[in-house]
PyMOL Python script that loads the backbone (N, CA, C, O; Angstrom):
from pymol import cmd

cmd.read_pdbstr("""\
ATOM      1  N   UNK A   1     -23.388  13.986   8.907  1.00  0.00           N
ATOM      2  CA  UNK A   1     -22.880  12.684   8.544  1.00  0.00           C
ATOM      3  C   UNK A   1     -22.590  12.659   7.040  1.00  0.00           C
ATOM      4  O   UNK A   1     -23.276  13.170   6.156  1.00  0.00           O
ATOM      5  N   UNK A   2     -21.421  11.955   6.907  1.00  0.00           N
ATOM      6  CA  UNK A   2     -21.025  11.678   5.532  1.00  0.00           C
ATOM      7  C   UNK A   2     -22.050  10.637   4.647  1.00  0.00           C
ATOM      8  O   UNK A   2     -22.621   9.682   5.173  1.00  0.00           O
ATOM      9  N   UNK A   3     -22.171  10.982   3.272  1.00  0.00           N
ATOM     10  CA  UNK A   3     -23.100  10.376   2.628  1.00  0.00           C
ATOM     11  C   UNK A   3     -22.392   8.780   1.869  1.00  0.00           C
ATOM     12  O   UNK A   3     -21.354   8.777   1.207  1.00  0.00           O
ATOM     13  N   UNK A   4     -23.145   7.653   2.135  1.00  0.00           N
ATOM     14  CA  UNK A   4     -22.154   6.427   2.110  1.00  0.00           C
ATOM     15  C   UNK A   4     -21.714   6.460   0.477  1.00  0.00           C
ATOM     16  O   UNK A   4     -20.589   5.975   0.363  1.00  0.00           O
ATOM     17  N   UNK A   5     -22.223   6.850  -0.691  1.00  0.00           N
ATOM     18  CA  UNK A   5     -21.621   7.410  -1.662  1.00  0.00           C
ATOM     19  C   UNK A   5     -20.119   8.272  -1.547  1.00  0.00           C
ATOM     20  O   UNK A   5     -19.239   8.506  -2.375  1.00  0.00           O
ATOM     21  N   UNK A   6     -20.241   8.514  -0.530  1.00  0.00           N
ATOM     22  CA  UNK A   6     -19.154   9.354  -0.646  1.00  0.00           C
ATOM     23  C   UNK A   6     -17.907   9.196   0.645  1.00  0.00           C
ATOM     24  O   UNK A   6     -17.156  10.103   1.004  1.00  0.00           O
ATOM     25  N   UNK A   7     -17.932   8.247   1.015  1.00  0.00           N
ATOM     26  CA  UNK A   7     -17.499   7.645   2.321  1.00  0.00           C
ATOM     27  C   UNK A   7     -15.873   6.566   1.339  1.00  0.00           C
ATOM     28  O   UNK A   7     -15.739   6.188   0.176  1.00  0.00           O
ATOM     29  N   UNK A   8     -15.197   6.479   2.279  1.00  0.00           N
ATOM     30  CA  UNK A   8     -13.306   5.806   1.756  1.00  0.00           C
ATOM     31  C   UNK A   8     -13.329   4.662   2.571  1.00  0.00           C
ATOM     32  O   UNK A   8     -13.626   4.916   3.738  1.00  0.00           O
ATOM     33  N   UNK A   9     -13.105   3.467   2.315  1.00  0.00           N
ATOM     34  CA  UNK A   9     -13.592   2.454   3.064  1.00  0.00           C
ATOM     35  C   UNK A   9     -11.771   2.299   2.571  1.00  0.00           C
ATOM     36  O   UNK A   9     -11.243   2.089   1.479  1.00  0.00           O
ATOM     37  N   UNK A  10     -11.117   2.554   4.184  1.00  0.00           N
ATOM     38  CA  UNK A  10      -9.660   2.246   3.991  1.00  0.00           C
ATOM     39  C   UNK A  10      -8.873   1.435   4.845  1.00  0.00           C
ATOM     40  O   UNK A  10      -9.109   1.587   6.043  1.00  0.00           O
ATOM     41  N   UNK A  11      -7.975   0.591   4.531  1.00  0.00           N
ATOM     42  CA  UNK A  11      -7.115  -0.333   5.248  1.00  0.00           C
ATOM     43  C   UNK A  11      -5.420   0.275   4.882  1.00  0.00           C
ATOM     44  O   UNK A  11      -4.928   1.132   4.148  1.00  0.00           O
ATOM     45  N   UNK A  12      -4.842  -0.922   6.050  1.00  0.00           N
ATOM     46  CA  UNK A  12      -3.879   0.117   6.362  1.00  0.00           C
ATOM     47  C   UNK A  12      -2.679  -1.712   6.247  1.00  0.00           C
ATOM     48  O   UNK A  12      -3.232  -2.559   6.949  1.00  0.00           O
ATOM     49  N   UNK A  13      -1.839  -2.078   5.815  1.00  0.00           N
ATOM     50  CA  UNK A  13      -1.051  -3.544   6.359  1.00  0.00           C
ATOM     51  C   UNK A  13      -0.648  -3.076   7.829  1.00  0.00           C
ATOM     52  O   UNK A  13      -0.905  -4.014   8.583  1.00  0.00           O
ATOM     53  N   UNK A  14      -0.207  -2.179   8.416  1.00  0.00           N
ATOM     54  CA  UNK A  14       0.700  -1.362   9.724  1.00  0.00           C
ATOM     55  C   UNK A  14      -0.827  -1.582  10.910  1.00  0.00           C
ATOM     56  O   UNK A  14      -0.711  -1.637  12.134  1.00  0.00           O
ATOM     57  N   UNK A  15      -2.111  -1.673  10.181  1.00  0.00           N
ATOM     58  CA  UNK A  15      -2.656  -1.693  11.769  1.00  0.00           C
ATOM     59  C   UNK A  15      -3.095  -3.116  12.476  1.00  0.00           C
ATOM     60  O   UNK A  15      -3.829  -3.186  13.461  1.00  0.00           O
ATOM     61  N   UNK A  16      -2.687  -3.895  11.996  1.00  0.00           N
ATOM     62  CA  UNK A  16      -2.850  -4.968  12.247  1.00  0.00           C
ATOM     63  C   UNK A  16      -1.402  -6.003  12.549  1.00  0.00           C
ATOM     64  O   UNK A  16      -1.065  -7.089  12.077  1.00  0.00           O
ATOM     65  N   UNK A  17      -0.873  -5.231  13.396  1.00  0.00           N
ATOM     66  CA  UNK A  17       0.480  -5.958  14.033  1.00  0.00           C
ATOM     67  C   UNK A  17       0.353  -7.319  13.879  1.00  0.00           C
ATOM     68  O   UNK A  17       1.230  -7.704  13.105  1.00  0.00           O
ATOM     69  N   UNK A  18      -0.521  -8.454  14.367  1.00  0.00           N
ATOM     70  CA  UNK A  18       0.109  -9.433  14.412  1.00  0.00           C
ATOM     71  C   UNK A  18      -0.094 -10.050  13.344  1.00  0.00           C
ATOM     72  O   UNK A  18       0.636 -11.039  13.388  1.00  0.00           O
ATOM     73  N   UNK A  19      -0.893 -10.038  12.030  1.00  0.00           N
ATOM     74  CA  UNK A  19      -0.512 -10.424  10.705  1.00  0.00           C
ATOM     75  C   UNK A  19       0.801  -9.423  10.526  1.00  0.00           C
ATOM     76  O   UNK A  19       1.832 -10.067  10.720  1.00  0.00           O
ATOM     77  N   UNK A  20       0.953  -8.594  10.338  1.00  0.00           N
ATOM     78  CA  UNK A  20       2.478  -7.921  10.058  1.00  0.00           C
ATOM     79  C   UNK A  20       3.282  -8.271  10.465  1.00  0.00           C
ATOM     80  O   UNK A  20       4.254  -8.060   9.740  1.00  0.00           O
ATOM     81  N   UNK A  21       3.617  -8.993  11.740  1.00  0.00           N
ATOM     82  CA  UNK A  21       4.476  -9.653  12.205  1.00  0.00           C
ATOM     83  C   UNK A  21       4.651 -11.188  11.614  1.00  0.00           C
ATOM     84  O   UNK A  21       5.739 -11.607  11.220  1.00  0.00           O
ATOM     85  N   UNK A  22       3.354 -12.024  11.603  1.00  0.00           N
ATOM     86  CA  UNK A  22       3.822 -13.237  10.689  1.00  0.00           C
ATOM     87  C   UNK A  22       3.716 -13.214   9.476  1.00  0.00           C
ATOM     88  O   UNK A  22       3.846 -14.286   8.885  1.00  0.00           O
ATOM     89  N   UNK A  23       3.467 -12.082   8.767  1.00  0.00           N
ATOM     90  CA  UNK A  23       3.049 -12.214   7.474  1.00  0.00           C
ATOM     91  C   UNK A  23       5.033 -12.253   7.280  1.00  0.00           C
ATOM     92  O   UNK A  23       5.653 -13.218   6.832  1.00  0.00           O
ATOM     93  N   UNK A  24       5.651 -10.948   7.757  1.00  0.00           N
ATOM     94  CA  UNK A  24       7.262 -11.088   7.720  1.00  0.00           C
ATOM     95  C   UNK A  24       8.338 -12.197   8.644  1.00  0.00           C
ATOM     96  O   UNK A  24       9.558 -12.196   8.804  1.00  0.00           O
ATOM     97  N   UNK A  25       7.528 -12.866   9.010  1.00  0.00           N
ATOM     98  CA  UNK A  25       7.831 -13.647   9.962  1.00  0.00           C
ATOM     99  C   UNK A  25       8.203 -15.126   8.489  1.00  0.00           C
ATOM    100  O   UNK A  25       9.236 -15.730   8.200  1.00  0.00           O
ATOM    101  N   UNK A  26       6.955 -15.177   7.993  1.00  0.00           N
ATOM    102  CA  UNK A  26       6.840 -16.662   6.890  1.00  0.00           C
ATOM    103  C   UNK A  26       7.008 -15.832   5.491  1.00  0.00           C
ATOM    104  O   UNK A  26       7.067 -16.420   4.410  1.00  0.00           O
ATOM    105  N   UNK A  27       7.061 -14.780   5.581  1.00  0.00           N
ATOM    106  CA  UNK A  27       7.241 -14.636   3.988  1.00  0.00           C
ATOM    107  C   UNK A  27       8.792 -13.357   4.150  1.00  0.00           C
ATOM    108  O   UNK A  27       9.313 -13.145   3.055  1.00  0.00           O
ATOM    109  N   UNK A  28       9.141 -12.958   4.779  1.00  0.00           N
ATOM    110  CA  UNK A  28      10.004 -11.770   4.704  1.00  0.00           C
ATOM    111  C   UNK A  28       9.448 -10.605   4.537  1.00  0.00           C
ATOM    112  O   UNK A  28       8.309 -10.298   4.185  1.00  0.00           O
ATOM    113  N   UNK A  29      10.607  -9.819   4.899  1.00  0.00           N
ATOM    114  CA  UNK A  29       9.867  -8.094   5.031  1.00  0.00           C
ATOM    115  C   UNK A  29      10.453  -7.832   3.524  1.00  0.00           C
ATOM    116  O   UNK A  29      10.173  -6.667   3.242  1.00  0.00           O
ATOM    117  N   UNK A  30      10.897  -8.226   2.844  1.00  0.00           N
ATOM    118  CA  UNK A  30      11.212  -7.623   1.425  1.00  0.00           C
ATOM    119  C   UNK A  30       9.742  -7.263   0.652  1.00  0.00           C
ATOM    120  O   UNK A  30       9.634  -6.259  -0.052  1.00  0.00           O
ATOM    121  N   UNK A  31       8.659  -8.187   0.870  1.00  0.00           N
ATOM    122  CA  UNK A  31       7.871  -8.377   0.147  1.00  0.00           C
ATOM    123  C   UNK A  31       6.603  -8.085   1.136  1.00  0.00           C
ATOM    124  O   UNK A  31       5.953  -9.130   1.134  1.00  0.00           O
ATOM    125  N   UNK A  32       6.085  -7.307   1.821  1.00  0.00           N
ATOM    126  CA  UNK A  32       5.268  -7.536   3.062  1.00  0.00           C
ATOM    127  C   UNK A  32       4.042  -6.313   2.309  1.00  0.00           C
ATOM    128  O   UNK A  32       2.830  -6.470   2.463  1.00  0.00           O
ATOM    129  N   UNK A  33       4.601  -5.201   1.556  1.00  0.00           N
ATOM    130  CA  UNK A  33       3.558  -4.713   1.461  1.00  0.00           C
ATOM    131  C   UNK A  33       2.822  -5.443   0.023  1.00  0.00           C
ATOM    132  O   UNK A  33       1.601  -5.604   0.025  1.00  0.00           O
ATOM    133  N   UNK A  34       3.356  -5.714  -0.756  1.00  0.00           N
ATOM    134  CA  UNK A  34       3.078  -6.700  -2.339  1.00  0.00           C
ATOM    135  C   UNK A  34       2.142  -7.794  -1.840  1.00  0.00           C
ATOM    136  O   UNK A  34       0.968  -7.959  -2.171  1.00  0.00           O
ATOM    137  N   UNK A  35       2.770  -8.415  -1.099  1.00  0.00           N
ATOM    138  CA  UNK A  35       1.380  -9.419  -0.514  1.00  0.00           C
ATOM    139  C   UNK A  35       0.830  -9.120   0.381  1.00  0.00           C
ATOM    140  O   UNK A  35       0.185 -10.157   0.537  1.00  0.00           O
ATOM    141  N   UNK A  36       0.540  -8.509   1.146  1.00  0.00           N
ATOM    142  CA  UNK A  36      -0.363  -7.827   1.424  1.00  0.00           C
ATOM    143  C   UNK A  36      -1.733  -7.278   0.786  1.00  0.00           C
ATOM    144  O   UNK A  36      -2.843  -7.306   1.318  1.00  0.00           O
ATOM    145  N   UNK A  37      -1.444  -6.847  -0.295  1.00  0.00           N
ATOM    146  CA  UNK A  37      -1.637  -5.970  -1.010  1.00  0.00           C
ATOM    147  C   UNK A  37      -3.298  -7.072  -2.255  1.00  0.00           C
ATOM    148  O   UNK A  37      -4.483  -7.010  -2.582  1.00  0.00           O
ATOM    149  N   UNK A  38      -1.841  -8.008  -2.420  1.00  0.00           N
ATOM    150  CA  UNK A  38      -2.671  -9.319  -3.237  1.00  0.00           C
ATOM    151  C   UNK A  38      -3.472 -10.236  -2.322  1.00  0.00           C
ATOM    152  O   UNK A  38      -4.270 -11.073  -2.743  1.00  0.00           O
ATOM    153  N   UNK A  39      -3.268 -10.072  -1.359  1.00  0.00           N
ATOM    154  CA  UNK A  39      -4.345 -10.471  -0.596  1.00  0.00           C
ATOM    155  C   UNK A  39      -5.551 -10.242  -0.294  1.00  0.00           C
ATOM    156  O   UNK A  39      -6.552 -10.916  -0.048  1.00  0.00           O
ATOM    157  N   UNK A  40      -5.234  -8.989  -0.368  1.00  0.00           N
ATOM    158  CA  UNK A  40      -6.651  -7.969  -0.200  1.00  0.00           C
ATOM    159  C   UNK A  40      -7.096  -7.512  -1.145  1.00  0.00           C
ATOM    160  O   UNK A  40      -7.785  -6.499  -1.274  1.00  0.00           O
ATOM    161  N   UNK A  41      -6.550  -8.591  -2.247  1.00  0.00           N
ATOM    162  CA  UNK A  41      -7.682  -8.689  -3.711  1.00  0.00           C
ATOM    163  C   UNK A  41      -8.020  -6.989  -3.947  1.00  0.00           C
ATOM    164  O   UNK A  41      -9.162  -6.542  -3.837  1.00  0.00           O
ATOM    165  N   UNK A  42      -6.335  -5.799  -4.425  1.00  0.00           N
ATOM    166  CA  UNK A  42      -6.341  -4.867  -4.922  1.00  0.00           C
ATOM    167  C   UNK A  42      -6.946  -5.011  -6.306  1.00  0.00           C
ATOM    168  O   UNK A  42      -6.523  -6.000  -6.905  1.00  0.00           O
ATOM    169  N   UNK A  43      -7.784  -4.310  -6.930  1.00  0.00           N
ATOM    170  CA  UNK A  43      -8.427  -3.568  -7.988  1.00  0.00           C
ATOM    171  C   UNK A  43      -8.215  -2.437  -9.060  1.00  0.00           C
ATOM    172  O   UNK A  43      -7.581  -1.445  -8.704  1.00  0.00           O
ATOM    173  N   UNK A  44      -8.532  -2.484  -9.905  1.00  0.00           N
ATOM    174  CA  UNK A  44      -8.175  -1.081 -10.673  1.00  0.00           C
ATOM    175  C   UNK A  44      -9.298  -0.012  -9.786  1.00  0.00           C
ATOM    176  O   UNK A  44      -9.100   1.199  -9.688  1.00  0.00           O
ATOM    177  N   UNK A  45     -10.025  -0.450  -9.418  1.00  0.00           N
ATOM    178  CA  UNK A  45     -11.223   0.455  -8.560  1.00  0.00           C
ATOM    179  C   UNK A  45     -10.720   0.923  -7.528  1.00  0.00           C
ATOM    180  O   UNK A  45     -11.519   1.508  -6.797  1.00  0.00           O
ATOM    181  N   UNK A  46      -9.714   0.880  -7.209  1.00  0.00           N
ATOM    182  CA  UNK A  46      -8.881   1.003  -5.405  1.00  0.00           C
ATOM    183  C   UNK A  46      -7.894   2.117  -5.831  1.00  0.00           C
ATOM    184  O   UNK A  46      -7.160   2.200  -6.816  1.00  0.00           O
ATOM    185  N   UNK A  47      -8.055   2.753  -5.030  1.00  0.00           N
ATOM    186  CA  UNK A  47      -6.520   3.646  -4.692  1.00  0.00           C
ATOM    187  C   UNK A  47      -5.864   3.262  -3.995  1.00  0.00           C
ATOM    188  O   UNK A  47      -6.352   2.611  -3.071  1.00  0.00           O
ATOM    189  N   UNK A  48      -4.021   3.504  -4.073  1.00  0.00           N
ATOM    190  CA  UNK A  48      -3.131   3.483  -3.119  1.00  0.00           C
ATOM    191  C   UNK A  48      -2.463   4.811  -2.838  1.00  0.00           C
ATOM    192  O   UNK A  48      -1.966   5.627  -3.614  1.00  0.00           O
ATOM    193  N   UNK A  49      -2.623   4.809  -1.094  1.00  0.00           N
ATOM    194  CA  UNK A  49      -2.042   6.219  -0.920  1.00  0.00           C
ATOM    195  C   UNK A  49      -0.657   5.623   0.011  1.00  0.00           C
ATOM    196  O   UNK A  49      -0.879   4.693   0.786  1.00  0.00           O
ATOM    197  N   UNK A  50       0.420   6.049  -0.065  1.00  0.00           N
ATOM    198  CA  UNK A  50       1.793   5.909   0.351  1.00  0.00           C
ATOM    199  C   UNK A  50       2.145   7.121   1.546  1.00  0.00           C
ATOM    200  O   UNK A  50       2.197   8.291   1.166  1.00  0.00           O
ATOM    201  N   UNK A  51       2.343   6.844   2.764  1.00  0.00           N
ATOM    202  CA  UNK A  51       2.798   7.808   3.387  1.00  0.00           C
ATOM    203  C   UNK A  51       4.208   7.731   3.243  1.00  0.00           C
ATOM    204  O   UNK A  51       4.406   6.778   2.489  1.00  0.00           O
ATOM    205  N   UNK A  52       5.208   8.200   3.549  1.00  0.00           N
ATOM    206  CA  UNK A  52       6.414   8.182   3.470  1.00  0.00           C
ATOM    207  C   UNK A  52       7.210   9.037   3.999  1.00  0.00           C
ATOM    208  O   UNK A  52       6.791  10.183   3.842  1.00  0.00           O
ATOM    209  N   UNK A  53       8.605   8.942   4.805  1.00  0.00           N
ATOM    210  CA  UNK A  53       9.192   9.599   5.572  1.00  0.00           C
ATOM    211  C   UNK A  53      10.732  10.525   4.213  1.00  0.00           C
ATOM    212  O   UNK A  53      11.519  11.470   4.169  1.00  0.00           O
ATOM    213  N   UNK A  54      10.320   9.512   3.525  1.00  0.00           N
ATOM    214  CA  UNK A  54      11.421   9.576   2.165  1.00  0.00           C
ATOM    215  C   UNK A  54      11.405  11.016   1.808  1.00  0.00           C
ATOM    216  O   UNK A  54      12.409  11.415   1.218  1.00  0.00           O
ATOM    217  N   UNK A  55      10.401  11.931   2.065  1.00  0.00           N
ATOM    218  CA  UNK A  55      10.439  13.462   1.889  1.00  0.00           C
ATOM    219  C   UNK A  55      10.266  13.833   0.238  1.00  0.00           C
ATOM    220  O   UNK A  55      10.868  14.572  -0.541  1.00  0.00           O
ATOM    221  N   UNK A  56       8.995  12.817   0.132  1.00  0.00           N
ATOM    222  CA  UNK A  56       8.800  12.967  -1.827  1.00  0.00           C
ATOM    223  C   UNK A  56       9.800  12.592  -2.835  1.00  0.00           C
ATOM    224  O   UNK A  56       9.819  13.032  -3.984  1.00  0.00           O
ATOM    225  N   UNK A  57      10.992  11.384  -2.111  1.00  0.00           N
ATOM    226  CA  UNK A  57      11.789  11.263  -3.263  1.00  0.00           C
ATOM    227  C   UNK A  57      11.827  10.133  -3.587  1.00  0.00           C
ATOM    228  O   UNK A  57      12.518   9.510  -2.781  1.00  0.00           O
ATOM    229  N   UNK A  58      11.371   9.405  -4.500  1.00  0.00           N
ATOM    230  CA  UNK A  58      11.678   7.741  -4.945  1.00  0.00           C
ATOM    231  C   UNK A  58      12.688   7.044  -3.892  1.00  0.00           C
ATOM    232  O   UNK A  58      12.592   6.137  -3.065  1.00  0.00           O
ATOM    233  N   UNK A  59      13.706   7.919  -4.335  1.00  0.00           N
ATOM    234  CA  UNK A  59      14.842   7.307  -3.932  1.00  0.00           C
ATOM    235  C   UNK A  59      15.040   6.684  -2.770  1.00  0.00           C
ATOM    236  O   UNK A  59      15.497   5.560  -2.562  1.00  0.00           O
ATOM    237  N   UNK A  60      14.587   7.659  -1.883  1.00  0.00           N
ATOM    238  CA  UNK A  60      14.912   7.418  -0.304  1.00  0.00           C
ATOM    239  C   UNK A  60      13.691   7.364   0.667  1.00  0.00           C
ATOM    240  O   UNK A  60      13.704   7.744   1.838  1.00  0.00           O
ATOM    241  N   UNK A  61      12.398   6.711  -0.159  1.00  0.00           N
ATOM    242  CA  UNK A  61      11.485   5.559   0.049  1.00  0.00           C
ATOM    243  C   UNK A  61      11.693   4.260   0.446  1.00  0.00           C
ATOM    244  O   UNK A  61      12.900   4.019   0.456  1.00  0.00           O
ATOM    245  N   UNK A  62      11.056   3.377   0.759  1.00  0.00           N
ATOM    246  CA  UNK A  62      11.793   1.985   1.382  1.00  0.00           C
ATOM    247  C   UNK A  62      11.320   1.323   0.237  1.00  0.00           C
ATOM    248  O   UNK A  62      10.284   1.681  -0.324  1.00  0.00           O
ATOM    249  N   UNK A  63      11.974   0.427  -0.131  1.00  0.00           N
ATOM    250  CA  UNK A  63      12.045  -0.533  -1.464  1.00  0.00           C
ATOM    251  C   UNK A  63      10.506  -1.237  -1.024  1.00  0.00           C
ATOM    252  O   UNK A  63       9.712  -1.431  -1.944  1.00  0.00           O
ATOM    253  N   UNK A  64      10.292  -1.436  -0.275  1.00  0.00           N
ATOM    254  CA  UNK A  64       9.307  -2.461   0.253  1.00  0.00           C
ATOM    255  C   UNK A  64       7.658  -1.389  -0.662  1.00  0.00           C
ATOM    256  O   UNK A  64       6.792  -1.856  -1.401  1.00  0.00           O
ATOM    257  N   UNK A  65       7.857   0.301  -0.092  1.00  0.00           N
ATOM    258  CA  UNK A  65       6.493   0.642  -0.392  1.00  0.00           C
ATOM    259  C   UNK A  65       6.849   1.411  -1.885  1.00  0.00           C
ATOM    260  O   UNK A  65       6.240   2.453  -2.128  1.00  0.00           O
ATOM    261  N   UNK A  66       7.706   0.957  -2.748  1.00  0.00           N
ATOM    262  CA  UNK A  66       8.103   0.957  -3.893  1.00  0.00           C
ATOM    263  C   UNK A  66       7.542  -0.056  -4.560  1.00  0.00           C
ATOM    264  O   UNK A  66       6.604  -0.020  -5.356  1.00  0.00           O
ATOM    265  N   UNK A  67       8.318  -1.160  -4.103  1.00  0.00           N
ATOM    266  CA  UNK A  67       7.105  -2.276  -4.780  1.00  0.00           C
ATOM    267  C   UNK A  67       5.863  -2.158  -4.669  1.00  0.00           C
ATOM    268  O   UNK A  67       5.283  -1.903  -5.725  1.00  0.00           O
ATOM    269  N   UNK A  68       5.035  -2.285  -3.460  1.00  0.00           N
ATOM    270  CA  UNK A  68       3.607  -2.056  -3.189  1.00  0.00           C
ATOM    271  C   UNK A  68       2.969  -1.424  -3.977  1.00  0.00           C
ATOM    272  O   UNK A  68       1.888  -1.789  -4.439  1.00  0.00           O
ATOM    273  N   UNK A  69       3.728  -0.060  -4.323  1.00  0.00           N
ATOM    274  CA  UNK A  69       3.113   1.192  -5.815  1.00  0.00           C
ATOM    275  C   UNK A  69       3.253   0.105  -6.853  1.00  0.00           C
ATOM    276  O   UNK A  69       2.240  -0.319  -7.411  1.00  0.00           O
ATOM    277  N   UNK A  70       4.340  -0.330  -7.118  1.00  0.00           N
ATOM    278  CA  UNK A  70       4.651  -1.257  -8.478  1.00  0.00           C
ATOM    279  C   UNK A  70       3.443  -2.134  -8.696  1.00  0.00           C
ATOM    280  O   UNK A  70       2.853  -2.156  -9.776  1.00  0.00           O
ATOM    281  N   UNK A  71       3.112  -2.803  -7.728  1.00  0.00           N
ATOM    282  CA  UNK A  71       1.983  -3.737  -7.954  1.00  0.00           C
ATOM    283  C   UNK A  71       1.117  -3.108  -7.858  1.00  0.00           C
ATOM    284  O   UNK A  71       0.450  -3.726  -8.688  1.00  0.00           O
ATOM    285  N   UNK A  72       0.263  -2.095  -7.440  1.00  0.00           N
ATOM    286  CA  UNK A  72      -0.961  -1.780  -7.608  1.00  0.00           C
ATOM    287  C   UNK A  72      -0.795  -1.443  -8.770  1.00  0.00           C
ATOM    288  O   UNK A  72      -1.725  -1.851  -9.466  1.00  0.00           O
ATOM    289  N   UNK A  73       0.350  -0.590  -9.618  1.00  0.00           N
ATOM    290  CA  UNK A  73       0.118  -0.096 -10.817  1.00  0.00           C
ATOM    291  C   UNK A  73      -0.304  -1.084 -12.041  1.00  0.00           C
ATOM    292  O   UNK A  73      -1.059  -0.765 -12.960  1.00  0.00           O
ATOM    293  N   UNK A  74       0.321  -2.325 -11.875  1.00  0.00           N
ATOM    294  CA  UNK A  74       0.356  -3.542 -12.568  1.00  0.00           C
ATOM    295  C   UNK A  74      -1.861  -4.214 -12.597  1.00  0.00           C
ATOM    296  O   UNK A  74      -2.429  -4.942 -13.411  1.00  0.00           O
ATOM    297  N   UNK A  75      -2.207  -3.769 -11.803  1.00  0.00           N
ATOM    298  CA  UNK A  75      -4.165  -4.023 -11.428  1.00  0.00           C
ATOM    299  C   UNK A  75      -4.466  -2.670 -11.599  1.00  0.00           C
ATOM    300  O   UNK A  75      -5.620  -2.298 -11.386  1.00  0.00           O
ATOM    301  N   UNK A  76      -3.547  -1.820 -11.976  1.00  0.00           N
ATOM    302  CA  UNK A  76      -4.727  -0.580 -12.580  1.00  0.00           C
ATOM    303  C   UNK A  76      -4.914   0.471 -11.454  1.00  0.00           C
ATOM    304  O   UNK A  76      -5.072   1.624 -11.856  1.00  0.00           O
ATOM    305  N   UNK A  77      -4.922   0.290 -10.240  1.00  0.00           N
ATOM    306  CA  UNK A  77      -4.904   0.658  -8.899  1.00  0.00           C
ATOM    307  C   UNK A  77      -4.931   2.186  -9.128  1.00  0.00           C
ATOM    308  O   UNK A  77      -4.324   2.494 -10.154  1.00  0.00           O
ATOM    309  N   UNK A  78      -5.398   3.092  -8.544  1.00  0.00           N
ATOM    310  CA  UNK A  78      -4.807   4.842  -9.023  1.00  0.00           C
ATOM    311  C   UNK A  78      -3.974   4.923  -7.822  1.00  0.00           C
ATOM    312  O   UNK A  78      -4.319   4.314  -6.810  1.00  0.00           O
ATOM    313  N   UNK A  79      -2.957   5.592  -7.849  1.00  0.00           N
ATOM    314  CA  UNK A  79      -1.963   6.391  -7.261  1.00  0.00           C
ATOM    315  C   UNK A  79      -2.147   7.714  -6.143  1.00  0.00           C
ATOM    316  O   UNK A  79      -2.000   8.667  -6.908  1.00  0.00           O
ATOM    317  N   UNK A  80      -2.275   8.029  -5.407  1.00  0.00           N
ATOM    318  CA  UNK A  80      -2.802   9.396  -5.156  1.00  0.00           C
ATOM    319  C   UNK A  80      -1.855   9.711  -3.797  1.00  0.00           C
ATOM    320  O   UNK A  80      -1.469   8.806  -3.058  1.00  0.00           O
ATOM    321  N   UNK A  81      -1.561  11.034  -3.598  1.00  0.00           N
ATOM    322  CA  UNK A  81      -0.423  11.340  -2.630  1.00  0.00           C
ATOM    323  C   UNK A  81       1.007  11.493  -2.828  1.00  0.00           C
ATOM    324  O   UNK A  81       1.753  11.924  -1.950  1.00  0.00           O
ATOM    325  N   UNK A  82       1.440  11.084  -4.154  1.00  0.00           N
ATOM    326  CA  UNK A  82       2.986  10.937  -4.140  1.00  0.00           C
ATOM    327  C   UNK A  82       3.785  11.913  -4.160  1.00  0.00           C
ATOM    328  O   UNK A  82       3.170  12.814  -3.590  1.00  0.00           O
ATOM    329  N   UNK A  83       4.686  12.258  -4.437  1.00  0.00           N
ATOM    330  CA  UNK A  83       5.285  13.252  -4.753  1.00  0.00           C
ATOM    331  C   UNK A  83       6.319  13.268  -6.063  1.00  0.00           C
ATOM    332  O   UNK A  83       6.703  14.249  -6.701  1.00  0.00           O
ATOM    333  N   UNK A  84       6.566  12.195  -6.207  1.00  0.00           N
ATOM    334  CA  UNK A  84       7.928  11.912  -7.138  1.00  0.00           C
ATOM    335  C   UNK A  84       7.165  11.753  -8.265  1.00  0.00           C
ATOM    336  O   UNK A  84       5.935  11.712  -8.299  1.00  0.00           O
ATOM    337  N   UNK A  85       8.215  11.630  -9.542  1.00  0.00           N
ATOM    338  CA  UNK A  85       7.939  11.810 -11.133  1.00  0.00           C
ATOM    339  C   UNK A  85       7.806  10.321 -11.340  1.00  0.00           C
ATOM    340  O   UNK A  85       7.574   9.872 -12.463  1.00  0.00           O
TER     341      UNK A  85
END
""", "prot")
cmd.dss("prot")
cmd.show_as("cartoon", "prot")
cmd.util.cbc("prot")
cmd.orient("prot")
C-alpha cells in the first residue's frame, strides 16, 4: 500500500458528466474547464496535468484546455505533462 504522504488525491471536470453537461449547458463550453477549475478552489499547491490529443503542440490543443493551463498558471498551480514551449 501506498503511503498517504505520498498518495495524488486527483479530479478530473470529464468524470462527472452531468455537472459537465450543465456546467456548459448555463455557462458555455468556451469556458468549462476555467470554471471548473475556480470552483474547485485551484491552489499554487495543486498541479495541473493536461491530456491532449493535440500531439504536444499548443496549437492544435483545444482553446478550452489552453485556458484551463492559463488559469492555473495565474494561482501558481505547477504544470506537469506538457509538451509545448
Amino acid at each position: 500500500m501506498i503511503p498517504q504522504d505520498r498518495r495524488i488525491e486527483c479530479y478530473a471536470p470529464t468524470d462527472n458528466v452531468s455537472e459537465l453537461t450543465a456546467r456548459t449547458n448555463d455557462e458555455g463550453w468556451a469556458t468549462i474547464f476555467v470554471e471548473w477549475l475556480k470552483i474547485s478552489k485551484l491552489l499554487a499547491k495543486d498541479a495541473v496535468f493536461i491530456f491532449s490529443v493535440g500531439g504536444g503542440n499548443l496549437e492544435k490543443t483545444s482553446a478550452q484546455s489552453r485556458d484551463g493551463l492559463a488559469h492555473a498558471k495565474t494561482v501558481g498551480a505547477k504544470d506537469h505533462g506538457r509538451r509545448w514551449a
